[in-house]
N, C-alpha and C positions, 0 to 999 in steps of 0.2 A: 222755504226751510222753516220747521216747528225752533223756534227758538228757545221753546218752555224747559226741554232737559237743561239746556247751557243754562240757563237762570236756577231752575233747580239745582244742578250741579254747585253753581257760585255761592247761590245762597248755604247750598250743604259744607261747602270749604269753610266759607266766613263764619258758621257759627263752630265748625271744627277750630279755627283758629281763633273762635274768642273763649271756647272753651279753653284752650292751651294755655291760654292769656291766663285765664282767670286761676287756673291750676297752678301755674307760676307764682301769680298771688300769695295765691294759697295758701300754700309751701311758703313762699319769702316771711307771711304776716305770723305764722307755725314757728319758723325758724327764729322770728327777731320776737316773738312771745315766750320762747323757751330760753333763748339767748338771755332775754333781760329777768327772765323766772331765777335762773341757775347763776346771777349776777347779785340778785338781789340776797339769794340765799347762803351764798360763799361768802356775804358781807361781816365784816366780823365788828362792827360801830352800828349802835346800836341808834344814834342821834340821825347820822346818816341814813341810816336804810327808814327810818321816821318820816322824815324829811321827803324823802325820794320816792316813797311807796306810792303816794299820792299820783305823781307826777304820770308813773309805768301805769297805775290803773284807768286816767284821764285817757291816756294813749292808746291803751288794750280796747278803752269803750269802747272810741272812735273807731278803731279794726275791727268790732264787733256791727257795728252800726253799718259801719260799708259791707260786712261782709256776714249776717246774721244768720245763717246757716252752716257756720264753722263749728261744729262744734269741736274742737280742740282749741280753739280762740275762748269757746266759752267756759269752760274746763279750768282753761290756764285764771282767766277773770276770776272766776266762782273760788278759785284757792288761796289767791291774793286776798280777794278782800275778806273772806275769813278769816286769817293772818293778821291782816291788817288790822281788824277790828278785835280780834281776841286776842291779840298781842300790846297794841300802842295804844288805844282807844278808852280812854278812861270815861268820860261821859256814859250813863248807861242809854239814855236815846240817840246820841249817834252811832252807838256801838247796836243796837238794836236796827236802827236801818242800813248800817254798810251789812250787818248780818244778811238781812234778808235780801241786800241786791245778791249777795256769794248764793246766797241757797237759789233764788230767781234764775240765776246763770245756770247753776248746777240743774237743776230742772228743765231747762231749755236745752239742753247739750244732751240729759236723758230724753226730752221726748222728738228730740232729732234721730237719736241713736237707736233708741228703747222704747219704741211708740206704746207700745202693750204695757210697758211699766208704766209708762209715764200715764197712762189713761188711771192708773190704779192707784195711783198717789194720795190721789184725795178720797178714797172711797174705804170701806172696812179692813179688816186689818188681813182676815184672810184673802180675799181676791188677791191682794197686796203682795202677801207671802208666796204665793203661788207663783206669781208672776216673777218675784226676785228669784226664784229655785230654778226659772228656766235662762235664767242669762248665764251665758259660755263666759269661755276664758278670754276672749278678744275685747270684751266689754268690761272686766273687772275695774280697768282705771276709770270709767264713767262713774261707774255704782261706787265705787269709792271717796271718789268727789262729793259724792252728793249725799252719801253717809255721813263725810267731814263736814258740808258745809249745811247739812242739817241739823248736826251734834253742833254747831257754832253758835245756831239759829237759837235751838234749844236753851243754851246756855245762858245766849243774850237777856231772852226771854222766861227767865227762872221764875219769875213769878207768876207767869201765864200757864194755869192747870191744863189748858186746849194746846200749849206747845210743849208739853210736860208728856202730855198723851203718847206723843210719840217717839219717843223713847225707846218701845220694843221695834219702830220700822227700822231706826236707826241699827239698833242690833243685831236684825234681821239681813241688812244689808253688809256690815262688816262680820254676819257669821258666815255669810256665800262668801265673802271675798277669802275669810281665811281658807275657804274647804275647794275654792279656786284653785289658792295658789298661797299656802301656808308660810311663804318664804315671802310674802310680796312685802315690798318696800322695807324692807331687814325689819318687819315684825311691827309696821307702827302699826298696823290696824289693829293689834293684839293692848297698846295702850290705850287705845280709845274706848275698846270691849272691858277694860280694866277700869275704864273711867266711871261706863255705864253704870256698871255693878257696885261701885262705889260709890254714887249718889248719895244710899241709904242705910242705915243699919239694916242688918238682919230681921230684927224684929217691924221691920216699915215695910220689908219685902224686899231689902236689897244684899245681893250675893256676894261679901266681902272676901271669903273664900276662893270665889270660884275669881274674882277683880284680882288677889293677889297673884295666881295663879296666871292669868292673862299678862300682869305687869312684868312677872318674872319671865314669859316667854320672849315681850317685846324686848327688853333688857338681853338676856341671851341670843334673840336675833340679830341684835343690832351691835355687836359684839361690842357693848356700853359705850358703844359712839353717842346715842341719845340721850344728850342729857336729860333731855326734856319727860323721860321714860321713868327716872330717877324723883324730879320735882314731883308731877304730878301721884308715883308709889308715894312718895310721901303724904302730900297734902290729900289725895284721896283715901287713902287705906291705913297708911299709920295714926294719922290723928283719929279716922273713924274709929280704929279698935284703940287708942289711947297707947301705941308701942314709940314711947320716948324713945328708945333704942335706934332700934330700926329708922325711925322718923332722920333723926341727928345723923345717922349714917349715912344712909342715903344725900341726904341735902351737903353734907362736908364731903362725900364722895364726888359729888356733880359739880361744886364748886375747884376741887383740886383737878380737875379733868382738863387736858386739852379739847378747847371747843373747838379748832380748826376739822373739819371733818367734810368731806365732798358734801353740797346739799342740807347739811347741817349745823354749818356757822353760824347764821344769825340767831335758829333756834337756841342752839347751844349757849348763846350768848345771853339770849333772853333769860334763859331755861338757869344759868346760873344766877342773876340778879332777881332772879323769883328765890332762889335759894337762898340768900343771905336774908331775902325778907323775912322769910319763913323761920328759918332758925331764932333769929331776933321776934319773932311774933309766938314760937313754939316755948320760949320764958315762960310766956304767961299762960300760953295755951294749958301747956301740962302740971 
């Protein structure tokens, strides 16, 4: 009797069921990354979630490290530590390297997902653009990540003209996402598009206009649950064009706000203690 099917047969079971296994995995390391994602963000102490950040990203690595082709593990990593470092991170060299691990993550999750973007990344800007115009709607959360945890990168590194550069991919990638799915995340890609453009003056080449515009849509998506939508209209767009008004309104609006908000507590929290700074700093500014 040929014994070679029975063998072939066992072995095709046994990696059926280590697949299963591993699926299992999967899913549980997905679920306990979203679980602690959506714990850290309903947190409404700002000392605590400090404190704690640290601890979920050691954890998330390690799920990462056993499991490096997840990319929803690398997604959830890459968001965190953008947060973590544009949020708590006073140091600018540590806040410049937890930067670049979040964008690191985010690039790895895209060239899992988005091999053809991902090859485009580093090369000119049209290839680039071309490539972001053909990603569907199943993909928008990828390409969003990785807009956010570029736009983080970017920031960390303000004084770097070569990470300054790219600025239009960033833009490029939250203008697909809003023509995706114009409603996605109650309008936060519409703040960051607000951010962009607020960089610079008009006379530098940057579109204040078209930033207020983008603020006021995240703001009415978000049906003024973000605070963080409020701080940043301020500090990017009012001080640019110098509207004491508007600037005070905004920041005393975001301050009187309840921050409790699904998803949007800690920000909110953050998002109002940048507000009081601001106001106390807006004295002397204006």
């Amino acid at each position: 009797m040929n014994s070679r099917p029975f063998f072939r047969l066992a072995a095709a079971l046994a990696f059926a069921v280590l697949a299963g296994c591993a699926a299992v995995v999967n899913r549980a390391s997905q679920k306990l990354s979203d679980d602690l994602t959506a714990g850290i963000l309903n947190q409404d102490d700002i000392e605590l979630a400090k404190t704690g950040i640290p601890s979920w990203l050691l954890l998330v690595d390690g799920l990462v490290d056993g499991d490096p082709n997840n990319s929803g593990l690398l997604l959830a990593d890459a968001r965190l530590y953008g947060a973590y470092a544009g949020g708590f991170v006073a140091d600018p060299e540590r806040a410049q390297r937890l930067s670049q691990h979040g964008f690191d993550y985010a690039k790895r999750a895209t060239c899992i997902t988005l091999p053809a973007l991902c090859r485009t990344i580093d090369e000119p800007f049209e290839p680039f653009q071309a490539e972001v115009a053909k990603v569907g709607a199943k993909d928008v959360g990828t390409i969003y990540i990785l807009a956010t945890s570029w736009a983080g990168r970017i920031q960390s590194h303000s004084s770097d003209w070569s990470a300054i550069a790219d600025i239009p991919r960033v833009q490029a990638l939250l203008d697909r996402v809003v023509a995706l799915d114009p409603k996605y995340r109650d309008g936060e890609p519409y703040m960051y598009l607000g951010v962009m453009l607020t960089l610079r003056p008009a006379s530098l080449g940057g579109k204040p206009d078209e930033g207020k515009a983008d603020f006021e849509k995240a703001l009415a998506l978000s049906g003024g649950k973000n605070q963080m939508v409020r701080v940043l209209y301020a500090k990017q767009y009012a001080r640019l064009v110098f509207d004491q008004a508007l600037h005070d309104k905004l920041l005393n609006e975001a301050i009187a706000a309840d921050p409790h908000a699904p998803g949007l507590t800690l920000i909110n929290v953050i998002a109002q203690a940048q507000a009081k700074q601001l106001l106390e700093s807006g004295k002397d500014f204006f």
